[in-house]
C-alpha positions, 0 to 999 in steps of 0.5 A: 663065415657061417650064417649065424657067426654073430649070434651069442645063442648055440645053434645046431649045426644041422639048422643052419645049414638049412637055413643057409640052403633056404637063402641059397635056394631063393637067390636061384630061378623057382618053378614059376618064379624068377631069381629076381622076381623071388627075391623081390617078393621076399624083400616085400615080405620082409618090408612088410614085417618091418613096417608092421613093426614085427621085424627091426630094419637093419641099421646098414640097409644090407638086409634090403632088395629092390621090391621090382615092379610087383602087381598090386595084388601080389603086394597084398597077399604078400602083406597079408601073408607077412604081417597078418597072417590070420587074415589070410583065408580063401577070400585072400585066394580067390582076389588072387586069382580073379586078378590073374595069378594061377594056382601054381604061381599062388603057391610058391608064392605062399611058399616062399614067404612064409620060408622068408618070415620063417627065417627073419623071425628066427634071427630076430629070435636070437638077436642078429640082424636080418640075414643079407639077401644073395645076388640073383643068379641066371636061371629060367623057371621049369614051370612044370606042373605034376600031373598028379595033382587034383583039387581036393579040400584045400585052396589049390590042387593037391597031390593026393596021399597014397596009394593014390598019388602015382609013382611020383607021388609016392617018392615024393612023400616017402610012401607015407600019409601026410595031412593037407598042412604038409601037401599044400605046397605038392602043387610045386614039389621043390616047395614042399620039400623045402618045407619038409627040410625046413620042418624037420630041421626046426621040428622034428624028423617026419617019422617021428612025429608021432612018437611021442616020447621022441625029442629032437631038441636038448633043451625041451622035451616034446610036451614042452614043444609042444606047449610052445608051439601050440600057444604061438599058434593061439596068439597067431589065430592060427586055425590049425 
C-alpha cells in the first residue's frame, strides 16, 4: 500500500517515494541517535505541533509514539524547532550545549525534525491523517565525525565547500559550491543528503536551481514557486 493510498490529491510518484525512504530512515539507528531515541524525538516533535494546534491529532492514535525519557533540554529545543521556529536562534544553540548536548548530536537532532514537520505538514497539506511511525529496528549509532568539518559562520562545524573540503567532501557535494542553508547538516553527512533527497524531490534538482527558466512542478512555473516559497518563509520570519 503506497504512503499516500487515502489522499484525493495526485502525487508524484518520485515524492512519495522520498517521503516513504524519510519514515523508513527514522525507524533505523542514525549517526548519534538510536532507532528508539529518533523516533522519540519525532513523536516530540510531532506533540509539539499538535499541541500548538499546528497539526490534527490522529483520531485513532496510530500516528503516537512514546516520547522516552527525553532530557528537559532536548524537549525544548525540539518545541522550539516544531512549533516556533523563528524562535530558534543561537541562544537556543548555546542552552543546548551548555546543558551537555555535542555539536554532532544538535545536529542530527535539527535534522530529523525539521524532516519530521516536513512531512506531517504535507500530509496535512493534502488532507491525510498523520503518517504512522514504523517499529524500531535494532541497530548502533557509527558516531563518526568527518574529519573534514571545521567551525565557520554557521552554529556547528561545516564541511567547507571546495576545493577545500578533501576527497570526501568533494563526493559528498558532487564538486559543487553549496551555500551554508545546504552545508549545515555536513556535520552529519547521512543527514544532508537526506536533506538533499528531501530537496530535490520537493524543490528542484540541485543543478537546476539556477536556471531559472527550469520547472520541476506541472502545475507551477518557477516564479510562482518561488512566490510561494518566498511568502511562506515571510509568515514564518524565516531569516533566509
Amino acid at each position: 500500500m503506497s504512503l499516500y493510498h487515502d489522499t484525493a490529491f495526485p502525487v508524484r510518484e518520485d515524492l512519495e517515494a522520498a517521503h516513504d525512504d524519510q519514515f523508513d530512515r527514522f525507524a533505523g539507528a542514525g549517526t548519534w541517535g538510536t532507532a528508539a531515541q529518533r523516533l522519540a524525538v519525532i513523536a516530540e516533535a510531532r506533540k509539539a505541533g499538535i499541541d500548538a494546534g499546528l497539526l490534527e491529532a490522529p483520531d485513532d492514535g496510530g500516528a503516537e509514539s512514546p516520547t522516552g525519557d527525553l532530557p528537559k533540554m532536548v524537549r525544548e529545543v525540539i518545541h522550539t524547532l516544531a512549533a516556533t521556529p523563528k524562535d530558534f536562534d543561537m541562544s537556543t544553540y548555546e542552552t543546548a550545549r551548555e546543558a551537555g548536548l555535542s555539536d554532532p548530536e544538535f545536529a542530527e537532532l535539527v535534522a530529523i525534525v525539521s524532516f519530521a514537520v516536513d512531512l506531517d505538514v504535507y500530509a496535512r497539506g493534502i488532507g491525510v491523517p498523520l503518517r504512522p511511525f514504523r517499529e524500531p529496528r535494532k541497530g548502533s549509532p557509527t558516531r563518526e565525525v568527518p574529519d573534514e568539518a571545521v567551525p565557520q559562520e554557521a552554529f556547528v562545524p561545516t564541511i567547507p565547500n571546495v576545493p577545500d573540503c578533501g576527497e570526501f567532501g568533494t563526493e559528498l557535494y558532487g564538486g559543487h559550491f553549496k551555500p551554508y542553508i545546504m552545508r549545515a547538516l555536513s556535520l552529519v553527512p547521512d543527514e544532508y543528503r537526506a536533506h538533499v533527497a528531501l530537496e530535490q524531490a520537493q524543490y528542484n534538482p540541485l543543478p537546476k536551481v539556477p536556471v531559472v527558466e527550469y520547472c520541476h512542478h506541472e502545475g507551477l512555473t518557477r516564479p510562482q514557486v518561488e512566490i510561494v516559497a518566498g511568502r511562506v518563509s515571510a509568515l514564518n520570519d524565516c531569516f533566509y
